[in-house]
KOLSEZA-593893 format. One record per residue: residue in three letters; x, y, z of N, C-alpha, C in turn; residue number from 1. Coordinates in steps of 0.2 Angstrom, whole numbers, plus 2048, in hexadecimal, padded with zeros to 3 digits. Atoms other than C-alpha are relative to their C-alpha. Layout:
BEGIN
+------+------+------+------+-------+-------+-------+------+------+------+-----+
! code ! n.px ! n.py ! n.pz ! ca.px ! ca.py ! ca.pz ! c.px ! c.py ! c.pz ! pos !
+------+------+------+------+-------+-------+-------+------+------+------+-----+
!  ALA !    X !    Y !    Z !     X !     Y !     Z !    X !    Y !    Z ! NUM !
...
+------+------+------+------+-------+-------+-------+------+------+------+-----+
# end
This chain:
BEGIN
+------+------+------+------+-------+-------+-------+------+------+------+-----+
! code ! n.px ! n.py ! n.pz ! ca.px ! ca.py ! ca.pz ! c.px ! c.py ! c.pz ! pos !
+------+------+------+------+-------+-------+-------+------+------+------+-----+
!  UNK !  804 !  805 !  802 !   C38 !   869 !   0C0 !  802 !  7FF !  7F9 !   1 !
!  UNK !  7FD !  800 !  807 !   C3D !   862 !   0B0 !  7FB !  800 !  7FB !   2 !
!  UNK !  805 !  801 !  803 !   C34 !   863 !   0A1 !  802 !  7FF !  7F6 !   3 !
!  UNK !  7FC !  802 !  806 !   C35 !   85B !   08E !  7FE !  804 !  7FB !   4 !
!  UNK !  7FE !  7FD !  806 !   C39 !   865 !   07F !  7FE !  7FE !  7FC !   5 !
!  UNK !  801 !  802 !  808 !   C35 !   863 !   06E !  807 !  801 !  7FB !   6 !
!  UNK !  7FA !  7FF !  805 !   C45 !   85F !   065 !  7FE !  7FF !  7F7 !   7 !
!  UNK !  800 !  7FF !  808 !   C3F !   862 !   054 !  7FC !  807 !  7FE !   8 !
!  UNK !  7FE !  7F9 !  803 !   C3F !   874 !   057 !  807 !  801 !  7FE !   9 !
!  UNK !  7F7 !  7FD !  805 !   C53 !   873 !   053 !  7FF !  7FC !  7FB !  10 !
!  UNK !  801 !  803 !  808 !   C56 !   871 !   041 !  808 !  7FC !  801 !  11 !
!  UNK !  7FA !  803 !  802 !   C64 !   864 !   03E !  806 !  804 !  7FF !  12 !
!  UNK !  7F9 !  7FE !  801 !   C6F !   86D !   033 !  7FF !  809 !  804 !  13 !
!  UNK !  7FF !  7F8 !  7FD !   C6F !   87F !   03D !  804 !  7FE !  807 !  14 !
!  UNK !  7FA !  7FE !  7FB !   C7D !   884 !   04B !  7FA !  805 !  804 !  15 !
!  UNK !  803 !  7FA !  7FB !   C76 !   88D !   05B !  803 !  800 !  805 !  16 !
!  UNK !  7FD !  7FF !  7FC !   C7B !   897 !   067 !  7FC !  7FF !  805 !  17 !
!  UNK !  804 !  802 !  7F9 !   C77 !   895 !   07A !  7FB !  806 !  7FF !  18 !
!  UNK !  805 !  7FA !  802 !   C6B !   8A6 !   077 !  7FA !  7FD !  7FA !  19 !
!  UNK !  806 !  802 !  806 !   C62 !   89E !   067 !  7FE !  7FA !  805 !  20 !
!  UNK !  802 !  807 !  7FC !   C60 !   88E !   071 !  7FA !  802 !  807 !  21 !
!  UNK !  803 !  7FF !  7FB !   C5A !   897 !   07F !  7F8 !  804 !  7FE !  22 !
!  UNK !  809 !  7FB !  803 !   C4B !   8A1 !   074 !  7FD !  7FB !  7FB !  23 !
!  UNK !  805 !  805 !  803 !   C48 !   892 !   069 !  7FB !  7FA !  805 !  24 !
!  UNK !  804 !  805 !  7FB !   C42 !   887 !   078 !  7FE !  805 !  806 !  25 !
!  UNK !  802 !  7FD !  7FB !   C3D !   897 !   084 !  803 !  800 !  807 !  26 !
!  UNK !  7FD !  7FF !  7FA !   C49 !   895 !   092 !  805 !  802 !  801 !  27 !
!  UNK !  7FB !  7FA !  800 !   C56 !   89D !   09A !  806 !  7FD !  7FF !  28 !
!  UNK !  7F8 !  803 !  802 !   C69 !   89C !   094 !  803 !  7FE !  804 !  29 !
!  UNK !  7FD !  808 !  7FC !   C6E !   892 !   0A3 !  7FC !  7FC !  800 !  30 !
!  UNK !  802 !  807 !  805 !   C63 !   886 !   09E !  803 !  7FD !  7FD !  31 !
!  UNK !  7FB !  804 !  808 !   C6C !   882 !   08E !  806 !  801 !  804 !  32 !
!  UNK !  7F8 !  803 !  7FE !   C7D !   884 !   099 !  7FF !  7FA !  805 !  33 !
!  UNK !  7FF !  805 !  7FC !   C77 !   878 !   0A4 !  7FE !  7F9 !  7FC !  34 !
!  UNK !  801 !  806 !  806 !   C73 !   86C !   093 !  806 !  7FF !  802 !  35 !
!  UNK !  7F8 !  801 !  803 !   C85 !   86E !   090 !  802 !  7FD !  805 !  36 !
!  UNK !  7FB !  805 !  7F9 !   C8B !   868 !   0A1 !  7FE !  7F9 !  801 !  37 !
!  UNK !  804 !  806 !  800 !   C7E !   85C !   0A0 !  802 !  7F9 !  7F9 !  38 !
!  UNK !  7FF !  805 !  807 !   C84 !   852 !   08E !  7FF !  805 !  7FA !  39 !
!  UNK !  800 !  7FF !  805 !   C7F !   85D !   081 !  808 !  807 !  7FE !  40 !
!  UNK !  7F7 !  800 !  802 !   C91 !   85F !   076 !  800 !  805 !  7FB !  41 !
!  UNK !  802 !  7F9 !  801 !   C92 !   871 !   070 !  807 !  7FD !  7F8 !  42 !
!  UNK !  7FD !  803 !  809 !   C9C !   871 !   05C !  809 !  801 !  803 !  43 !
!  UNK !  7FB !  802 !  7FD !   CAD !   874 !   066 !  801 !  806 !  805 !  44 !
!  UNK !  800 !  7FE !  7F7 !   CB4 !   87C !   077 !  801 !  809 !  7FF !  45 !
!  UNK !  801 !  7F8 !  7FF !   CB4 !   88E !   071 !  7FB !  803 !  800 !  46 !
!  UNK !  805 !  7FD !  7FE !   CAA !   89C !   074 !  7FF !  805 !  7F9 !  47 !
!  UNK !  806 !  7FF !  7FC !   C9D !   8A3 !   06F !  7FF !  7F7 !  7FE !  48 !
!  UNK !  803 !  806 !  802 !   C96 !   890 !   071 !  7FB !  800 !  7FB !  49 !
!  UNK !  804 !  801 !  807 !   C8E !   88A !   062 !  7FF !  7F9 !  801 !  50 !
!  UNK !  801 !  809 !  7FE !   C85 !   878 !   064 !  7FB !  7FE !  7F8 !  51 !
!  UNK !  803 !  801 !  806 !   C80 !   86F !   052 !  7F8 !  7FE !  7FF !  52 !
!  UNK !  807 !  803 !  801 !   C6C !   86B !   051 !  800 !  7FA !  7FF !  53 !
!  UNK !  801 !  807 !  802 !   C6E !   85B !   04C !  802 !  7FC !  80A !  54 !
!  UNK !  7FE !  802 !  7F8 !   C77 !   859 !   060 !  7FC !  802 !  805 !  55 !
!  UNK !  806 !  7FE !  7FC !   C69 !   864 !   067 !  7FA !  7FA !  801 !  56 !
!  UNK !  805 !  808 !  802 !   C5D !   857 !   061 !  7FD !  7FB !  802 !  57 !
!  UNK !  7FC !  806 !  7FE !   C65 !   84A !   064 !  7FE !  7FE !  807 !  58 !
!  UNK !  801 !  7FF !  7F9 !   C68 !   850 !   077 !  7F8 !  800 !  804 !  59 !
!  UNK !  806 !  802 !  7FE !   C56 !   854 !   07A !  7FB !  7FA !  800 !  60 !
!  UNK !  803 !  808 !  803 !   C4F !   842 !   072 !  802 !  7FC !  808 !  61 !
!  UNK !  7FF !  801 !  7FB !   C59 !   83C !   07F !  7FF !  801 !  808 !  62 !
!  UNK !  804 !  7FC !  7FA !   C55 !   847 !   08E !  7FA !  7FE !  804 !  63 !
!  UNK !  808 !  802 !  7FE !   C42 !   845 !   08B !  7FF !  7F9 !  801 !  64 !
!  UNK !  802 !  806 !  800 !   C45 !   832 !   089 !  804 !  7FE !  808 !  65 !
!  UNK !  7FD !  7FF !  7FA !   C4F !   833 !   09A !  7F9 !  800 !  806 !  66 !
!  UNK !  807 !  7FE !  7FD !   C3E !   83A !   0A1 !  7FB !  7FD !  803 !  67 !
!  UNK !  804 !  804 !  800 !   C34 !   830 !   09E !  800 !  7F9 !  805 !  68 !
!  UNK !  7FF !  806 !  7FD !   C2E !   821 !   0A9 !  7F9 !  7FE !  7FF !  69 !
!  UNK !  804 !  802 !  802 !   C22 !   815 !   0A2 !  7FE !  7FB !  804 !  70 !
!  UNK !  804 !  804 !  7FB !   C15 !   80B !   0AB !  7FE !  7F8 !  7FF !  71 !
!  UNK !  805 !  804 !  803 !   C12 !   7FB !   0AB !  7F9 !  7FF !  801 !  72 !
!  UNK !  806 !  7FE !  800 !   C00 !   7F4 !   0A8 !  7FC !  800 !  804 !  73 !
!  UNK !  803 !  802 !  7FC !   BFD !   7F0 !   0B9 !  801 !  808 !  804 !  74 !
!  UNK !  7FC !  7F9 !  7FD !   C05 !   804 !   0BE !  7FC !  803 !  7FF !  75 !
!  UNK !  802 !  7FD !  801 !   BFE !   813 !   0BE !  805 !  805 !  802 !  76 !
!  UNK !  7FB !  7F9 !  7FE !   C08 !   825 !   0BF !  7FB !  804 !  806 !  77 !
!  UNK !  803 !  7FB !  7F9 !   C06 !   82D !   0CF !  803 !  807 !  7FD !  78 !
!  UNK !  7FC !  7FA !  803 !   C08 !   83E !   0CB !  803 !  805 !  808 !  79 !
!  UNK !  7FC !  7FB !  7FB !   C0C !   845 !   0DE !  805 !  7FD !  804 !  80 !
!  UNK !  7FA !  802 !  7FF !   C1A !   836 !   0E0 !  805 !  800 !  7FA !  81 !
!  UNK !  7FD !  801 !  807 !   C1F !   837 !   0CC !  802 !  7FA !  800 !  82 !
!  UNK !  7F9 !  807 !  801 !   C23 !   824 !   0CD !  7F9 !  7FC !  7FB !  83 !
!  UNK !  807 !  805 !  801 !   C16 !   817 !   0C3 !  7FF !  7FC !  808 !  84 !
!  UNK !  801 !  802 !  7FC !   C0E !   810 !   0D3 !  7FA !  7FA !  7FE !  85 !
!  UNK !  803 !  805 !  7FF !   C04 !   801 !   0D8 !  7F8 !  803 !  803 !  86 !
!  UNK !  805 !  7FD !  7FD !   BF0 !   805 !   0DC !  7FF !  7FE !  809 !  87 !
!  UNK !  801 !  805 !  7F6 !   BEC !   802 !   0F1 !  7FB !  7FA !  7FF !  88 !
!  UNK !  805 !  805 !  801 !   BE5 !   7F2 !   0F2 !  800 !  7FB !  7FA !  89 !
!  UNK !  801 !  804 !  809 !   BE7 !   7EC !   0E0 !  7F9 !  802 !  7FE !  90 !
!  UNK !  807 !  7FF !  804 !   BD6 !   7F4 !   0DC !  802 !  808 !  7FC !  91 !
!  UNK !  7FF !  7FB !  808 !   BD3 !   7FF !   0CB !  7F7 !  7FF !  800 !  92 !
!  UNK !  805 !  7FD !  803 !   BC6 !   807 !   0C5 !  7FD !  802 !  7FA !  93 !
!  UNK !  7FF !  7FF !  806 !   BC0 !   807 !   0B3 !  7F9 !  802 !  7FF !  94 !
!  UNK !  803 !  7FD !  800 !   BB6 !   814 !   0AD !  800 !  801 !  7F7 !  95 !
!  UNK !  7FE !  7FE !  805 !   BB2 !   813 !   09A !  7FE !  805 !  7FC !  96 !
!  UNK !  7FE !  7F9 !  803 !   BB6 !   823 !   08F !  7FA !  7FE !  7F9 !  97 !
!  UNK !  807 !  805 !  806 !   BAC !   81A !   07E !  803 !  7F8 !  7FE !  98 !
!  UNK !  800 !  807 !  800 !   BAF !   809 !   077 !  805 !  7FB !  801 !  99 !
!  UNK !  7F9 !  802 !  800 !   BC0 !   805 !   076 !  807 !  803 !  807 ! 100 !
!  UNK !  7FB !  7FF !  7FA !   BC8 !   810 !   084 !  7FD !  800 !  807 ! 101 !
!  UNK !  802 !  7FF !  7F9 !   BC6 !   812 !   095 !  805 !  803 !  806 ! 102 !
!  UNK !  7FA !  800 !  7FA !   BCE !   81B !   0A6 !  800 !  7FB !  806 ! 103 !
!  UNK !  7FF !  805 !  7F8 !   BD3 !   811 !   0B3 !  802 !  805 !  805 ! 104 !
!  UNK !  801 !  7FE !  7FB !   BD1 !   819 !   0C4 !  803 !  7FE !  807 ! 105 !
!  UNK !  7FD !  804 !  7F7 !   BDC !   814 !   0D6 !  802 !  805 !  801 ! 106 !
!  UNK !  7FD !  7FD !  7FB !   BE3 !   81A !   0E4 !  807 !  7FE !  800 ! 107 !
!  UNK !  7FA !  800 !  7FE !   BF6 !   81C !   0E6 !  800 !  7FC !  807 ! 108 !
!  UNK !  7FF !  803 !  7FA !   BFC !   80E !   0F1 !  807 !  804 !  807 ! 109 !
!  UNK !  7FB !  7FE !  7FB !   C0A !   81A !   0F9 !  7FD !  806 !  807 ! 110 !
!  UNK !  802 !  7FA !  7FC !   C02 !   82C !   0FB !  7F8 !  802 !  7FF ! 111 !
!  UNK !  806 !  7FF !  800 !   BEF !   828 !   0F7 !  7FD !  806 !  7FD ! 112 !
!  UNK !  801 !  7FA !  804 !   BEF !   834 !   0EA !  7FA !  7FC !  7F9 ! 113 !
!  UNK !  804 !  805 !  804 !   BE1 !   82F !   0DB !  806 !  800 !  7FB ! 114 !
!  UNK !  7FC !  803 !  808 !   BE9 !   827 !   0CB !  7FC !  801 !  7FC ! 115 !
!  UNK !  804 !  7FE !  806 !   BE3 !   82A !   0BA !  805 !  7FD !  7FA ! 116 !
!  UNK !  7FA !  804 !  805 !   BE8 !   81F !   0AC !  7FC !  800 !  7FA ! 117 !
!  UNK !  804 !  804 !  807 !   BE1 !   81C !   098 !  802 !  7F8 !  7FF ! 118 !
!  UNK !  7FD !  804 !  802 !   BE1 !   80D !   094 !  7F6 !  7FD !  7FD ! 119 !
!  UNK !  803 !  804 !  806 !   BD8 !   800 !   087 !  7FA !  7FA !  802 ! 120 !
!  UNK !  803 !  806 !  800 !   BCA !   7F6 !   089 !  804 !  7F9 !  800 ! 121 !
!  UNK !  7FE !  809 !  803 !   BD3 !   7E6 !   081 !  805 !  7FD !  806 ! 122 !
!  UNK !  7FB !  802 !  7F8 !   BE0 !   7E7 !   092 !  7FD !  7FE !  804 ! 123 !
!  UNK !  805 !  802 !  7FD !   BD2 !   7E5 !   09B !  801 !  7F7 !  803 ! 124 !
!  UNK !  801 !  807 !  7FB !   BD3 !   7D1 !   09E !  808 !  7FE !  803 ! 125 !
!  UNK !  7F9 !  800 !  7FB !   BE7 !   7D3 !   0A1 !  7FF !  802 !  806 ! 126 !
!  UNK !  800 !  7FC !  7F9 !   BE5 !   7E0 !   0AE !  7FC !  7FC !  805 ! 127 !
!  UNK !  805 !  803 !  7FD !   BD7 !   7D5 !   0B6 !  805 !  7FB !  803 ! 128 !
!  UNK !  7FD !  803 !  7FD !   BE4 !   7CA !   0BA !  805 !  800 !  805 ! 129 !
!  UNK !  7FA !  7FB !  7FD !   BF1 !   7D6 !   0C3 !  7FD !  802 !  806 ! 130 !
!  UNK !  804 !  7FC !  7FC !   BE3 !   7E1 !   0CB !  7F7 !  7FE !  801 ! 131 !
!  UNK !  809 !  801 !  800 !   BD1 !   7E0 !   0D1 !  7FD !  806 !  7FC ! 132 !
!  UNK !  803 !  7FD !  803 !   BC7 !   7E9 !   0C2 !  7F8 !  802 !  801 ! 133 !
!  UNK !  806 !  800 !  7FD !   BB8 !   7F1 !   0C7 !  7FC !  805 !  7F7 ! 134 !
!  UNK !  802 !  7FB !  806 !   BAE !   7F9 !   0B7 !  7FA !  802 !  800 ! 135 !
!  UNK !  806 !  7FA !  7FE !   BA4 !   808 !   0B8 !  7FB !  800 !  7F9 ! 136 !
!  UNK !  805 !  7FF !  805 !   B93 !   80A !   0AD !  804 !  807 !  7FC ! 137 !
!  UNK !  7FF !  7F9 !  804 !   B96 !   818 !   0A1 !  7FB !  806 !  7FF ! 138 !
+------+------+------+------+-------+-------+-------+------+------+------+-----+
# end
């Protein structure tokens, strides 16, 4: 399962070896060899590999931004399809948090899993357009 890192635990100007790499982010040294096969471009083709911080970085930022899949407003993220999906029916469920947020609430249209979303009062009259908003007392 993949999972995203924090690329500003490598310092820019520091060299690391796949071992440092692999104790500064707590995984194991094929991990960091499968970075390398993956795109991240080590300082040059000899051994012991050495990969610059500023390339670690870099490769992670990109990674985690690889990752990512943003929803639009009418979406919500399935978590047992991992895709943003559409609610069954076009109905949502809005339950507000305090005055400005609220979660929105549905049913996955594929595997009928609940969805769970934050989102903003102020979206409120867009979404009503897309979907049937239903809004719960507080």
């Amino acid at each position: 399962m993949a999972k995203r890192y924090n690329p500003n635990l490598a310092k820019i100007h520091y060299s690391y070896s796949v071992a440092e790499i692999a104790t500064l982010f707590g995984v194991f040294k094929g991990t960091v060899r499968a970075w390398l096969k993956d795109g991240l471009r080590p300082i040059d083709g000899l051994r012991p590999i050495c990969v610059q911080g500023q390339q670690l970085r870099d490769y992670l930022k990109t990674k985690n931004k690889r990752l990512k899949q943003p929803c639009e407003l009418h979406e919500l993220y399935c978590l047992k399809c991992r895709q943003p999906r559409t609610p069954y029916g076009d109905m949502v469920e809005f339950a507000p948090i305090n005055q400005t947020t609220g979660r929105l609430v549905a049913i996955c249209s594929v595997c009928e899993t609940l969805l769970n979303k934050i989102s903003s009062v102020n979206t409120l009259p867009e979404l009503r357009r897309k979907l049937e908003v239903t809004v719960r007392e507080a």
